[in-house]
N, C-alpha and C positions, 0 to 999 in steps of 0.2 A: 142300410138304415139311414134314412135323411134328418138331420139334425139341424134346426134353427138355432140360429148366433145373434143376439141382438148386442150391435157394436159400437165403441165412441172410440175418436180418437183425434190426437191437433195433429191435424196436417203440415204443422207448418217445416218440420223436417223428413217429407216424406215425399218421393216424386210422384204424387195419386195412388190409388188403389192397386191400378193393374200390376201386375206382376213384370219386371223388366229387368235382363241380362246385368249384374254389375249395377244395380241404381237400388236401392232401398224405399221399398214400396211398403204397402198397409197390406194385401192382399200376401206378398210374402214373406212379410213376419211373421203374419199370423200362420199360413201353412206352416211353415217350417216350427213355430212354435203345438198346433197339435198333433205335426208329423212325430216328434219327438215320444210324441205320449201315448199314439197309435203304432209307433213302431214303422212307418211306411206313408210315402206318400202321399196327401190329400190335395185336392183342388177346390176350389170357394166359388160360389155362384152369387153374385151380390147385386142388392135390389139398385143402385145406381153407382157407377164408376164416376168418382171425384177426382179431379184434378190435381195438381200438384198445389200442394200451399192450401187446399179445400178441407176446412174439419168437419165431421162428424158427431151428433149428438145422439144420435137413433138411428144408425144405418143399420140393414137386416140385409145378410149372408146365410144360404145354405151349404152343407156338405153332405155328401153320401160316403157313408162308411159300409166298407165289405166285413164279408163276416168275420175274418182276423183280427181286423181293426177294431171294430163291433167287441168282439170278446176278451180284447187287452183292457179295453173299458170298465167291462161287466164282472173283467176280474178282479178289482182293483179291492178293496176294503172301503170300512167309511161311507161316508152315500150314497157312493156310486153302487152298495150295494141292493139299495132300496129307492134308485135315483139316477140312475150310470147317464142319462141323455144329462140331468142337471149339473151333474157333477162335474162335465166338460170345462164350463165357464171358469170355476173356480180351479181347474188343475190348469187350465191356461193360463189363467191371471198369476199362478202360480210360477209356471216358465217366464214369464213375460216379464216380471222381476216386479220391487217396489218402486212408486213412482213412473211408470209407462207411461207413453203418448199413442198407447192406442190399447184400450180393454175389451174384455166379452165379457159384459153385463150380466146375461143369462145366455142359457142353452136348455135346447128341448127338443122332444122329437116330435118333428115336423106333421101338420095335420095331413092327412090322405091328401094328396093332389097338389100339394104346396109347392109353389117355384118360387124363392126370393124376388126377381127379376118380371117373371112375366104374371104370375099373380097377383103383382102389386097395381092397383087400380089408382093410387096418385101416388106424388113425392113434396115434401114442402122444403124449404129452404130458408133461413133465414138471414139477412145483411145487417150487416153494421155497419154507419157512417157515421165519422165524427168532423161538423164543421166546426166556425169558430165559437158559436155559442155553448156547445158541449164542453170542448180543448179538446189536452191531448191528454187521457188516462193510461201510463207506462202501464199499471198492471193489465192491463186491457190491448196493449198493440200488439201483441197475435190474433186477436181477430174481430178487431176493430181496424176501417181503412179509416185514415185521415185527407180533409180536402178545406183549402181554405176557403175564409170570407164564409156568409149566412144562406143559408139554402133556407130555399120558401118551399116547405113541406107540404101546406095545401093542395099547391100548386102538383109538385111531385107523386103526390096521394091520386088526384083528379086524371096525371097523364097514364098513371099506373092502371089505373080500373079502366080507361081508354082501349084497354090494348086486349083484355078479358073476354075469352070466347074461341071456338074454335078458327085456328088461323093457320096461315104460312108464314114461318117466323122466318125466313131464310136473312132477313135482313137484322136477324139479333143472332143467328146460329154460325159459328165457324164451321164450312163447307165443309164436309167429309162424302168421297167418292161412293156413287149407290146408297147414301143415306137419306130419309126424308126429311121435313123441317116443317111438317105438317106439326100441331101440337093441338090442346086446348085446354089454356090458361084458365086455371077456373080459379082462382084470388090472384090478386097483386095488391098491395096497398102499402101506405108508408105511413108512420107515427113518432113522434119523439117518444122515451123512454122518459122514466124518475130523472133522469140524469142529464137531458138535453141529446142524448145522440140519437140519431137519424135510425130507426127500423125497417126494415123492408119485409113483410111474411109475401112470400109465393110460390104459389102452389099450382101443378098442372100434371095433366094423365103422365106425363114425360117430359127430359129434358132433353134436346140437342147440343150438342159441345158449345161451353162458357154464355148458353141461353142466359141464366141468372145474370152472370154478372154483364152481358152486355143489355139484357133491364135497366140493370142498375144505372150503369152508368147511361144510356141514353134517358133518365128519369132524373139525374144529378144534374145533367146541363139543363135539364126545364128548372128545376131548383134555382142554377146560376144565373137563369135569362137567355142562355145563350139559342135556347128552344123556345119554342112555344108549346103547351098540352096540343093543340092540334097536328102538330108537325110530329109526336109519334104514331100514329096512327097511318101517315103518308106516307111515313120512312116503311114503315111494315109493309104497304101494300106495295111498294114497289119492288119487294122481293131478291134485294141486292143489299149487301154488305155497302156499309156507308161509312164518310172518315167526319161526320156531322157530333159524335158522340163518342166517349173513349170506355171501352172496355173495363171496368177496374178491377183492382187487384184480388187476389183470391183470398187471403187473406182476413178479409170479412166477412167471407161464406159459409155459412154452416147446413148440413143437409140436417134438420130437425124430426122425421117423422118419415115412414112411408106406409102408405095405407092398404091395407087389403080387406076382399069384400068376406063374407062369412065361410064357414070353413066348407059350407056344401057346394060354396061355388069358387073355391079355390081350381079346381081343376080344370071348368069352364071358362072361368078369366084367363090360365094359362093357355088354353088353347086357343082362345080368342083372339090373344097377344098374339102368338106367334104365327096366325093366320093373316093375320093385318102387317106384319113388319114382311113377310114375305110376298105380301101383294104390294107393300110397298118399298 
């Protein structure tokens, strides 16, 4: 039985998603938390692995439960008796204690053909920067970065849409061996908020390792002057890791949304997915 997890959580003490030996991850607390209530084992399939210090507002995980697992659920009382996929969310958030840094919103069982991962047709993201015109908001510095002096937004906004379109990001993506860095950015843009801080929304079919945040920051130093809007578009085609722009912190990351297309062609975009990451 495959079961959709719609997930939030602040990354900021958690070493990303993945699951790692002795390190406190998102990926498993949360197994170990519905392993508890299935009695056994579980594995997570998650529509984008974030990094370390990376929150979550909307991420989407699937799991397959066997039929053991399946009927510790269906035996339960309470909603689960007329709701047992719903009822997942709230016995989790149950284990997970009051106050958590990482929930499951909802749970459901998953449409025919559903892959969290390769179903998903985009991902968006959102940044927060706080220059001097903003300050600096304490209840806000887990996921707001700070950078001094006035960043010119305009400007930021103009290099951002620059870059929109299918490309070879290799010169924003941290190399990983037999990965592509093909992408195609279909928004980037920048705005101040009510508040004076810097937003960044960007969205694309996929991301390669610290993609966003090295946006970001090669979009901050056009802010600073230290770029020009035309110089990201040069850095990109030269298809090389560049020290012209600084990576920023994760910390201002948020994965906001991930999209997928209607439920008849859930099955089709996952095979489509996985036919293109193997050709490429």
């Amino acid at each position: 039985m495959r079961i959709r997890l719609d997930i939030a959580y602040d990354g900021t003490h958690f070493r990303g998603w993945a699951k790692q030996p002795g390190l406190r991850t998102v990926q498993g607390t949360l197994e170990a938390a519905l392993a508890r209530i299935v009695g056994s084992d579980v594995q997570f399939v998650v529509a984008g692995r974030t990094d370390a210090g990376v929150h979550a507002a909307g991420q989407v995980a699937h799991v397959d439960l066997d039929d053991a697992q399946w009927a510790r659920i269906q035996a339960r009382h309470g909603r689960a008796a007329s709701d047992p996929a719903g009822s997942i969310a709230a016995r989790m958030r149950g284990v997970l204690g009051a106050y958590p840094d990482v929930t499951v919103h909802r749970s459901s069982l998953a449409a025919e053909g559903f892959d969290a991962r390769f179903s998903a047709i985009w991902r968006r993201y959102r940044y927060r920067l706080a220059d001097d015109v903003a300050g600096f908001d304490p209840a806000r510095r887990l996921d707001t970065t700070s950078i001094r002096g006035e960043l010119d937004v305009l400007a930021m906004d103009a290099a951002a849409q620059s870059l929109i379109g299918l490309h070879d990001f290799a010169a924003y993506c941290k190399a990983r061996e037999e990965a592509t860095t093909i992408r195609t950015l279909l928004d980037y843009r920048w705005q101040r908020d009510a508040d004076g801080v810097l937003v960044a929304q960007v969205k694309a079919d996929a991301f390669c390792h610290s993609m966003v945040r090295a946006l970001v920051g090669a979009c901050a130093a056009v802010g600073e002057q230290r770029l020009d809007v035309a110089d990201l578009v040069v850095l990109r085609d030269a298809l090389r890791r560049t020290s012209e722009f600084k990576v920023l912190a994760a910390r201002g990351l948020t994965l906001t949304e991930v999209g997928y297309p209607a439920d008849e062609l859930l099955a089709q975009r996952a095979e489509q997915t996985r036919a293109r990451r193997d050709s490429e």
